[in-house]
N, C-alpha and C positions, 0 to 999 in steps of 0.2 A: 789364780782363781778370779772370777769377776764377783765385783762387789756389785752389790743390789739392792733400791727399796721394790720390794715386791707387796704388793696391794691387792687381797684377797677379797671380792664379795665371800657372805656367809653363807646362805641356805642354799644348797646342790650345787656348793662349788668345793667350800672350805667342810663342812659335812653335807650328808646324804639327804639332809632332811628339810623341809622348810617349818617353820619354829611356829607361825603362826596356826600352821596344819595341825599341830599336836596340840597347841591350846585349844584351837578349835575343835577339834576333837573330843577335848575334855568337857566343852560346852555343849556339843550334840551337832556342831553346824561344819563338820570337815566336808562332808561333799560342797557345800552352798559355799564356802570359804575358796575350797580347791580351785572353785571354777573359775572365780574372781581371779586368783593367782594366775593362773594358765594363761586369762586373757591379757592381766600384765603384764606379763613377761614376755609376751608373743609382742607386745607395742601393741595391741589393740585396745588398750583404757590408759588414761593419763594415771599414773604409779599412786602419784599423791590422792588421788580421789578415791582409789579404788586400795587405799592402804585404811583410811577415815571406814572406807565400807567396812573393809573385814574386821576393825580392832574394835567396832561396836558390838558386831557379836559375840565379843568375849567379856560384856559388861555382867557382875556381878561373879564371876570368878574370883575364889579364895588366891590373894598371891604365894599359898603354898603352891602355887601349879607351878612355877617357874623350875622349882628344884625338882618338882616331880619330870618335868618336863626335861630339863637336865640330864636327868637319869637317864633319858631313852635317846640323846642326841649319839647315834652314828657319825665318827669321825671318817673321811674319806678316805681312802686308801690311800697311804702314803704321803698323808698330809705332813705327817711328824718328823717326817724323813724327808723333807723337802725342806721344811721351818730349817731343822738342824744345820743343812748342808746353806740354806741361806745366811744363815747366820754364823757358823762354819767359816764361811767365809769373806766376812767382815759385815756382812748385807744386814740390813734391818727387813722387818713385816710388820704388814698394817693389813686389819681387818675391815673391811666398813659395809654396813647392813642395813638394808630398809625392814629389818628386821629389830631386835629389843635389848637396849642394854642390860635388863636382868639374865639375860642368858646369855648376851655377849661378854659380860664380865668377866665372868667365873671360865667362859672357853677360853678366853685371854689370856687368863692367868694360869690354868692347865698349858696351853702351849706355848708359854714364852712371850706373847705378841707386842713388840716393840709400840705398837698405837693402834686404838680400836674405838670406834663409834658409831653407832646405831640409835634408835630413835626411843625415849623412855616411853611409857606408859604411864599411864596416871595411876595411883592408886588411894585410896580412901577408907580408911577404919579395917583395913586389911582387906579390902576387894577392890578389883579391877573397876574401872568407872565407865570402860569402852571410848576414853581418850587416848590421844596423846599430846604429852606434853612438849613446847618449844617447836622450832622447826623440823619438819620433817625430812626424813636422809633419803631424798630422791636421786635420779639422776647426777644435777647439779651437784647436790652436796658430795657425793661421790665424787666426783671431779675435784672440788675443791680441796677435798679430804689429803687425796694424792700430794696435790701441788705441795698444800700443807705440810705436810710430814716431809715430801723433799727438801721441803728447806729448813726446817727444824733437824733434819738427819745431815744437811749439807750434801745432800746429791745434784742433778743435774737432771734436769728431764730426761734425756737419754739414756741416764741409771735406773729409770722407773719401770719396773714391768707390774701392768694389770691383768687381772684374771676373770674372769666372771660368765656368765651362762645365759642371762635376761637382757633384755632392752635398757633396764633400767640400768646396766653396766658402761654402757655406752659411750655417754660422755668422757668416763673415767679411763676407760680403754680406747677413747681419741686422741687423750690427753697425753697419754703414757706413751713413754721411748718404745716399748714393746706391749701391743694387746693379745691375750694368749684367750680364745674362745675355751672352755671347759666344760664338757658335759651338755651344750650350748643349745638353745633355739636357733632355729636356721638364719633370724637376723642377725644373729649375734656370729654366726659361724662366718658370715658372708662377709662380714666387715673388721675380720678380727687379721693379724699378722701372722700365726701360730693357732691350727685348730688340733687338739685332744681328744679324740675320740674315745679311746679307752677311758674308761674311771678309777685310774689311778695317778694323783697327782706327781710320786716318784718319777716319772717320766721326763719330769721338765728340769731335775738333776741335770742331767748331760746337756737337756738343750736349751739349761741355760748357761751349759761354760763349770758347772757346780762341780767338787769332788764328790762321791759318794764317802 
């Protein structure tokens, strides 16, 4: 069986949803939100500018929306059957999101995920402040994330496989022994080693060497 660190982006890759849509939503601003997303993800707005836009519309949100939120997260098909068989087979996972640690946590610990990091929020007297806190998990930090966890897991570059669907994937699926496009923008499909067109992540069982 081949061993593996496989390194998942979160929103419309690892689940169906993007995380900031659904808070957005709870705030009234999911279309105004949506469109900002699309354009990031297409590469046409720099990630981190247009991450500062959308997370100020969520200023004055109770941080109960995290769990409410929670509640509605669609796991992707075959996500869990994929984790298993990686790990199955000696391999570690790693999650990492330009998306939010309060919701990445708890998917983390629901699925096993051997390392995961995404970007906090600020929060203040129990509401959202429409910050974030520390450095933002753009591009770069994706990249880094990967390297990261290979050498705290003792792999090899060439043991790394990346997944992901946006531009802001990129780096991290440059970086990686194998980049697998998933559910992708056409930049991402264009440049990726392995494209997925189906949206079922069980697929990559077999192709990547995995037992079922």
């Amino acid at each position: 069986m081949t061993k593996l660190l496989v390194v998942f982006d979160v929103d419309s890759t690892l689940i169906q949803d993007e995380v900031i849509e659904l808070l957005a939503e709870v705030a009234g601003k999911r279309e105004e939100v949506a469109a900002v997303t699309e354009r990031a993800m297409a590469g046409e707005l720099d990630f981190a500018e247009s991450l500062v836009q959308r997370v100020q519309t969520l200023a004055g949100l109770p941080d109960s929306v995290f769990a409410d939120v929670f509640e509605r997260i669609r796991l992707t098909e075959g996500a869990k059957a994929l984790i298993d068989a990686i790990h199955a087979a000696g391999g570690r996972v790693g999650a990492v999101s330009g998306g939010f640690n309060q919701v990445l946590s708890p998917l983390a610990e629901l699925l096993s995920l051997d390392f995961a990091r995404a970007n906090e929020l600020e929060i203040l007297d129990g509401k959202l402040t429409g910050r974030v806190l520390g450095k933002i998990v753009d591009r770069t930090e994706k990249k880094n994330a990967l390297i990261e966890w290979a050498r705290l897991a003792g792999f090899e570059i060439a043991q790394t496989v990346a997944i992901g669907d946006g531009a802001n994937d990129l780096e991290m699926m440059q970086a990686a022994g194998l980049a697998i496009a998933f559910n992708a923008k056409p930049i991402v499909r264009d440049q990726a080693d392995l494209v997925i067109a189906n949206q079922n992540l069980s697929e990559l069982v077999p192709a990547l060497g995995l037992s079922r």
